[in-house]
TORTOR-35131 format. One record per atom (N, C-alpha, C, O): residue in three letters; x negated, y negated, z. Coordinates in steps of 0.001 Angstrom, whole numbers, plus 524288, in hexadecimal, padded with zeros to 5 digits. Example, Ala and Ser with C-alpha at 12.3 -4.5 7.8 and 13.67 -1.06 7.14 Angstrom:
% TORTOR-35131
Ala7CC7A8163A81E78
Ala7CFF48119481E78
Ala7CC7080CE481E78
Ala7C86480CF782111
Ser7CDCE808CA81BA8
Ser7CA9A8042481BE4
Ser7CD9C7FFE281EBE
Ser7CB9F7FB8E81F67
//
This chain:
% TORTOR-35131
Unk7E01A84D315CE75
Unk7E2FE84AD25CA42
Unk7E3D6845085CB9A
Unk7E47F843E55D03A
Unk7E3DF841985C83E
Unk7E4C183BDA5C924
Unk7E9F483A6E5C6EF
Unk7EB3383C185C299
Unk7ED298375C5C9BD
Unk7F0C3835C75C73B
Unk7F15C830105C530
Unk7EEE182C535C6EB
Unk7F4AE82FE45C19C
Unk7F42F829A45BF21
Unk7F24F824065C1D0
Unk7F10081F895C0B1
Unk7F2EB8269D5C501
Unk7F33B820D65C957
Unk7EE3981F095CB31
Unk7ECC481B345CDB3
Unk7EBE0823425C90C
Unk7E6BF824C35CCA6
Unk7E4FC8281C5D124
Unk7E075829B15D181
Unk7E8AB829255D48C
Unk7E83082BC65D95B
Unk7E89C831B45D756
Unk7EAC6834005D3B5
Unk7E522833145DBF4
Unk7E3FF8390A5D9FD
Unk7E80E83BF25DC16
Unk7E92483A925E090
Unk7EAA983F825DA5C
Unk7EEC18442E5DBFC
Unk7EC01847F95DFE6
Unk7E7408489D5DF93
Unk7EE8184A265E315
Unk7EAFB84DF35E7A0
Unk7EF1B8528A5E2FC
Unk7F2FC8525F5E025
Unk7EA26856F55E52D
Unk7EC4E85C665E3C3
Unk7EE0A85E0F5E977
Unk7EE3F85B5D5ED71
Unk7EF97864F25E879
Unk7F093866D05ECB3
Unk7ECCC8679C5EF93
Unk7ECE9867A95F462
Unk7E8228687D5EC19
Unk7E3F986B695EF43
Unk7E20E866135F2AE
Unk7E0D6866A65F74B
Unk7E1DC8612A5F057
Unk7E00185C395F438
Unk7E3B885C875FA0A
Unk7E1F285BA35FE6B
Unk7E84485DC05F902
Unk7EB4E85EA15FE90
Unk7E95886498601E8
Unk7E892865216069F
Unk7E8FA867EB5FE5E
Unk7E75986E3D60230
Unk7E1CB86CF96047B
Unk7E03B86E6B608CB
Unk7DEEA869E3600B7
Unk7D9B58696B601D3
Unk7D86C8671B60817
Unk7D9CA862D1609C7
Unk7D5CC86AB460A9A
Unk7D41A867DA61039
Unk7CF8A8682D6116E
Unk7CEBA86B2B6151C
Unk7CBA8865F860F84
Unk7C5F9865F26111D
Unk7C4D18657D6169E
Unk7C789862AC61968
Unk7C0E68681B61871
Unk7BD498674661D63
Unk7B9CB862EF61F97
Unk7B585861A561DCD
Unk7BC9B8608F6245D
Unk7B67B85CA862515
Unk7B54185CAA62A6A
Unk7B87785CEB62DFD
Unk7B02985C5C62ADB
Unk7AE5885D8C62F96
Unk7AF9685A3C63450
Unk7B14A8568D631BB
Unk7AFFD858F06383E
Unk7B0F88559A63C24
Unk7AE3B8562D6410D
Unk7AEDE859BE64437
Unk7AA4E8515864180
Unk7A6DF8529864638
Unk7A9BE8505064BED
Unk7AB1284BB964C7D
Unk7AA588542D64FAD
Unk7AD2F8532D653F1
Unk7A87A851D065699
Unk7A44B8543065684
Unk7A9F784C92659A2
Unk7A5A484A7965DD1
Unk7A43F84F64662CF
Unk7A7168532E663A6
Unk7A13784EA86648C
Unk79E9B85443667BD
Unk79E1C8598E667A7
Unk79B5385CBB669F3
Unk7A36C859DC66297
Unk7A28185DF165F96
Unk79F00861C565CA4
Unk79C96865CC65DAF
Unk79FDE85E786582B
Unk79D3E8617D65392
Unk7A1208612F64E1A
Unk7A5C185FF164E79
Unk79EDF862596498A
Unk7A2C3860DE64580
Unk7A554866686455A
Unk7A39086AB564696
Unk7AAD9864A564320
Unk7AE7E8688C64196
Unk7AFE28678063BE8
Unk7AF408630863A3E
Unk7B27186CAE63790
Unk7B3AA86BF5634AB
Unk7B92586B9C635D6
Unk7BB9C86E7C638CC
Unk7BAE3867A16331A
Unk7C41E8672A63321
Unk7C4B88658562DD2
Unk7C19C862D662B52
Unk7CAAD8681662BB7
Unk7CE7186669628D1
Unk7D442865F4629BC
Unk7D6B08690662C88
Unk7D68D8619762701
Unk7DA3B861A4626E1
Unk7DE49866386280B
Unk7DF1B869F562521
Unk7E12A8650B62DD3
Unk7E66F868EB62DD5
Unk7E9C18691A6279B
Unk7EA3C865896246B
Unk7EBF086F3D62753
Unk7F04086FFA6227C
Unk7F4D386F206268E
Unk7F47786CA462AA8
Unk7F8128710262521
Unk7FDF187075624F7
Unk7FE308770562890
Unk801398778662C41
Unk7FBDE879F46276D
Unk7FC1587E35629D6
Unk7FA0387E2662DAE
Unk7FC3C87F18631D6
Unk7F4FA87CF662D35
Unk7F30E87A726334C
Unk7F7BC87967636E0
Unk7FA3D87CCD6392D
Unk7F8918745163706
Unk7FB528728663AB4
Unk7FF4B875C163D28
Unk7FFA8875DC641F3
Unk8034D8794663941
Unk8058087CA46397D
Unk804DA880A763D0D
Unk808098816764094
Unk7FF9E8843763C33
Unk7FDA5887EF63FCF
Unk7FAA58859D64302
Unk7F792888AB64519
Unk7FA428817864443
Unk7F83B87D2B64805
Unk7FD1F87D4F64B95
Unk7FB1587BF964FBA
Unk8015F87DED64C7F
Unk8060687BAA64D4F
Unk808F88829C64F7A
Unk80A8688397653EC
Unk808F98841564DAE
Unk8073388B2764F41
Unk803F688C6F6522C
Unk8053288F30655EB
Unk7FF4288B026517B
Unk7FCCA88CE265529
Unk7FAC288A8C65AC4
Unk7F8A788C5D65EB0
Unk7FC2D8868A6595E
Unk7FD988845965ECC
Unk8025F8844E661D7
Unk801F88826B6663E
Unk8074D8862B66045
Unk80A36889A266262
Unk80A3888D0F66445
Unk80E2488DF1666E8
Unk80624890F56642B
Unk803C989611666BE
Unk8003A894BB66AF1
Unk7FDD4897F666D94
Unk800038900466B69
Unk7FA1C88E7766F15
Unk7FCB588FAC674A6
Unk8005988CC0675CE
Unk7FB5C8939067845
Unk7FD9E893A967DAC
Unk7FE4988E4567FF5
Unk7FB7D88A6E680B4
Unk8043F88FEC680EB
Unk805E388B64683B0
Unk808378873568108
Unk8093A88358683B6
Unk809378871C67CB4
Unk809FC8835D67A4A
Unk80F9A88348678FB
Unk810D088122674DA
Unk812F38852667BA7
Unk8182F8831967B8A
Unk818FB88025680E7
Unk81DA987FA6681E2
Unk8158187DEA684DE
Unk8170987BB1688F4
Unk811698783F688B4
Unk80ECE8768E68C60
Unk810CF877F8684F8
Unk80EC0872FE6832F
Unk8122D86D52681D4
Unk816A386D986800E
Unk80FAB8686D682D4
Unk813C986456680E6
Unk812888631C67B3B
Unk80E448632D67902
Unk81757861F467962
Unk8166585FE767287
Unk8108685CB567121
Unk80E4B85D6666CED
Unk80F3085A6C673D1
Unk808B5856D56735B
Unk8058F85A92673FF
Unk801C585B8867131
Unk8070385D08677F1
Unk801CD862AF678AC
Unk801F5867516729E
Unk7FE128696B670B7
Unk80769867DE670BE
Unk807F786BF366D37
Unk804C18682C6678C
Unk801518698D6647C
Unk8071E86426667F3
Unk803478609D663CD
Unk7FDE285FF666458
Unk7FB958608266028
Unk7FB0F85EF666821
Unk7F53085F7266824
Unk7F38C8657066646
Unk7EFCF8665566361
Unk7F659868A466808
Unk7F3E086E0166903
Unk7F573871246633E
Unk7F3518754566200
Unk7FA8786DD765F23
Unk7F9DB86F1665B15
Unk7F56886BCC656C4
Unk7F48A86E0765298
Unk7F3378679A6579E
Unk7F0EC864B065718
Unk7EA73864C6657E0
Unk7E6AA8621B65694
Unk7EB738690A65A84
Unk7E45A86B2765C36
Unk7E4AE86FCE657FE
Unk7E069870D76560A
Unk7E8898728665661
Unk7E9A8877FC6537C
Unk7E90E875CB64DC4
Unk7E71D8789264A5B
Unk7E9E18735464D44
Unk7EAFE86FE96476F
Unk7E33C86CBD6463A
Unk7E0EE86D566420D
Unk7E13186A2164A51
Unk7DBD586981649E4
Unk7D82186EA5648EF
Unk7D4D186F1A6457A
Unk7D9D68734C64DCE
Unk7D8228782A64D89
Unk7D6E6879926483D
Unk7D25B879D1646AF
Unk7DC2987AD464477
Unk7DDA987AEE63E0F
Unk7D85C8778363AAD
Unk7D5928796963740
Unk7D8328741363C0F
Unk7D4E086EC263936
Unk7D09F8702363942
Unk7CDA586F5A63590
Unk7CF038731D63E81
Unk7C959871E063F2A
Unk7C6ED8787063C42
Unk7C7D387CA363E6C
Unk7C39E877DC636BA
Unk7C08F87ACA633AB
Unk7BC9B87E6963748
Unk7BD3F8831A63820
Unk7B8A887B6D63919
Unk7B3C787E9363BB6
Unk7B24387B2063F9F
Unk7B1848767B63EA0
Unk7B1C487CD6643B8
Unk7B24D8828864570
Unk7B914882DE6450C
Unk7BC9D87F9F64567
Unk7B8CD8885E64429
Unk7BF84889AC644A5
Unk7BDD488B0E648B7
Unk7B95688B1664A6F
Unk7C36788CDB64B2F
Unk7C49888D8A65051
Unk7C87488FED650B0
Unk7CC2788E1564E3C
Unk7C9608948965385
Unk7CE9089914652D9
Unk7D16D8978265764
Unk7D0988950565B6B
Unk7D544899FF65524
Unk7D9C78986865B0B
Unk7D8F789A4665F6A
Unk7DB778983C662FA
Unk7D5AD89E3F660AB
Unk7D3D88A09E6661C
Unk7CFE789BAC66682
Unk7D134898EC66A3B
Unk7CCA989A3A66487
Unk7C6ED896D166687
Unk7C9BE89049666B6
Unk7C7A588CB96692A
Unk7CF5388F9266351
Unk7D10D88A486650C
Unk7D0B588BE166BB3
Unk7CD6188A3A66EC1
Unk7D46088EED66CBC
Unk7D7FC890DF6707C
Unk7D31189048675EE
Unk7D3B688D73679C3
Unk7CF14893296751D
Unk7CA46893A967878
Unk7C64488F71678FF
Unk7C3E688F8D67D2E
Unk7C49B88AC0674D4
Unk7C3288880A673F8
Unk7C0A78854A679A4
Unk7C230886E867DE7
Unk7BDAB8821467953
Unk7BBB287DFA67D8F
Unk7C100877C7679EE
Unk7C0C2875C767590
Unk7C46D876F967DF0
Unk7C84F8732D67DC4
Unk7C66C86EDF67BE2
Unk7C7E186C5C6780C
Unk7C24086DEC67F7D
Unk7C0688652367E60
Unk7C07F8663F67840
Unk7C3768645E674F7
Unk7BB1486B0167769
Unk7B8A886AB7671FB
Unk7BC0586C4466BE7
Unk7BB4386B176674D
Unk7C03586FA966EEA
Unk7C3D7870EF66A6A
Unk7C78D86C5666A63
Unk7C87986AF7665DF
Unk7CA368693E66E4E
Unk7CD8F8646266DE4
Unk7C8E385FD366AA6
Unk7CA1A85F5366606
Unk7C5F385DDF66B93
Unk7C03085A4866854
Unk7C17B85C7866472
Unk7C3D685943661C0
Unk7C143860CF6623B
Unk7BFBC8631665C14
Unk7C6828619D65B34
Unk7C6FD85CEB65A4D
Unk7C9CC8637065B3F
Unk7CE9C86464659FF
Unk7D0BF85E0A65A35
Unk7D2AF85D25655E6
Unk7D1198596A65D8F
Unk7D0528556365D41
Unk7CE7E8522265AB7
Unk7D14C84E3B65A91
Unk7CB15851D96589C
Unk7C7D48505B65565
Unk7C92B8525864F8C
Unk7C8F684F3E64BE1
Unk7CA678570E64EE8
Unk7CC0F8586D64A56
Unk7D2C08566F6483A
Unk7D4A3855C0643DB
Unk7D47E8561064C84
Unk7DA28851A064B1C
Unk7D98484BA964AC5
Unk7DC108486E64848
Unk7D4EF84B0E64E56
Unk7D43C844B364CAF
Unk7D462842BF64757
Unk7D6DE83F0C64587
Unk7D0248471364468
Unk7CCB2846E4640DB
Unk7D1778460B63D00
Unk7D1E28420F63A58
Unk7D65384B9763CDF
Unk7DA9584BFC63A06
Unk7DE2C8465D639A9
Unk7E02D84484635B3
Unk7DE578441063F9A
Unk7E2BE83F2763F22
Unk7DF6983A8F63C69
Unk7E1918366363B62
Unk7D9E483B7663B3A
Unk7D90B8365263919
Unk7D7AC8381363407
Unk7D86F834A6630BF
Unk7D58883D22631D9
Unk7D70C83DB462B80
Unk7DF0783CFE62A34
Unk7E07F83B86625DE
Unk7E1CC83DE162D37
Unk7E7A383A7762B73
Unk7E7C9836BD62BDE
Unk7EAC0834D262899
Unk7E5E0833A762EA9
Unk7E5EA82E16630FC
Unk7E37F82BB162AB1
Unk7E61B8282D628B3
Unk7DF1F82D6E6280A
Unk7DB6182C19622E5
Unk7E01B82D2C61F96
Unk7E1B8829C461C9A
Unk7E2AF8324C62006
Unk7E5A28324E61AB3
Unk7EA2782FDE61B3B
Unk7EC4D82E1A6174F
Unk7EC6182F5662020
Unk7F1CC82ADF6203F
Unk7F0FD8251E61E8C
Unk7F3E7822B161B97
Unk7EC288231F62117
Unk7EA1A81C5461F3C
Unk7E9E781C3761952
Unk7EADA8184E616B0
Unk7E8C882026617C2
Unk7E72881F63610AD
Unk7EE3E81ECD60DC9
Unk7EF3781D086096C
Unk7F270820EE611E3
Unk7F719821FC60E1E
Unk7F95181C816128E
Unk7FDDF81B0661223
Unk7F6FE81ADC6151B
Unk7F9008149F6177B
Unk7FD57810D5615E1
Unk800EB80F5B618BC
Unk7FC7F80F72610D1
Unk7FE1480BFC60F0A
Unk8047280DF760B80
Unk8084D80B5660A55
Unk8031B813DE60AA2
Unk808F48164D60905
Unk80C2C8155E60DB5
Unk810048128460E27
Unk80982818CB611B2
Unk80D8E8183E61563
Unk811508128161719
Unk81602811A9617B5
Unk80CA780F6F61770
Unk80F59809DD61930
Unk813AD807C66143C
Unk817AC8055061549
Unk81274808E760FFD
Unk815958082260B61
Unk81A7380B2C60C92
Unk81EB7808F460C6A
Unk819F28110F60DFA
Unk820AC8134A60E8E
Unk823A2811FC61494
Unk82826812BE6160D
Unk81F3380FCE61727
Unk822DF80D6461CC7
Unk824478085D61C79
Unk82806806A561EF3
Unk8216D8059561970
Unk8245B7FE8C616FC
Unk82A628022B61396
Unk82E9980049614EE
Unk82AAA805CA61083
Unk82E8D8079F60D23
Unk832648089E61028
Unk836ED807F460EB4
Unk8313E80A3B61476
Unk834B680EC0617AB
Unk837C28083961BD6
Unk83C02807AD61E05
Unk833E88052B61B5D
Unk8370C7FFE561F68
Unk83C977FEB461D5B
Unk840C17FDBA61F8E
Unk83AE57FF36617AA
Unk83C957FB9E61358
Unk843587FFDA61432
Unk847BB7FDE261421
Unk8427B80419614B6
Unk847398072461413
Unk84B9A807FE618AF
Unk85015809B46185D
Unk84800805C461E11
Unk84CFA80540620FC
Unk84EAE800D36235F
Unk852E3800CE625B4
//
């Protein structure tokens, strides 16, 4: 739908919508990833709570290790079950899982620069108010 102004209106389905794109990891091989949901992160955040040992972990360690669970989520094909994370060869599952958060902080990094100029507009606003 377009609105007067010109700018197009998103539906819901443009927000549910999460397409697939492939991502070639150097020494790798390509992987398919999408965008974490909201649930993700969630049972990302769960299930790395169950990870042995992980209450005598330090807060940076519980953050990487929810943070590999949350890429885990992302990454389409090959999937990978929680026994074969768990069993995995380390270098090659940290490379894949790494790489798949890079990939994530710089598609936000694309969609934060595009809303740039709002932001700087409500932090000149926000000067203005105290």
């Amino acid at each position: 739908m377009v609105a007067l102004t010109g700018k197009i209106k998103i539906t819901s389905k443009d927000i549910l919508e999460n397409p697939e794109e492939d991502l070639d990891i150097p020494g790798i091989g390509l992987v398919k990833v999408r965008y974490p949901t909201t649930r993700d992160k969630m049972d990302a955040r769960i299930e790395a709570s169950k990870f042995p040992g992980y209450d005598s972990l330090s807060s940076p360690e519980k953050s990487v290790e929810i943070a590999r669970r949350v890429a885990l989520k992302m990454l389409v094909e090959p999937k990978i079950t929680e026994d074969e994370y768990m069993n995995s060869n380390d270098s090659k599952m940290s490379m894949i899982l790494d790489t798949i958060s890079m990939w994530y902080a710089v598609k936000l990094k694309e969609l934060n620069d595009k809303r740039q100029d709002l932001m700087n507009h409500f932090l000149e606003q926000m000067k203005g108010t105290s």
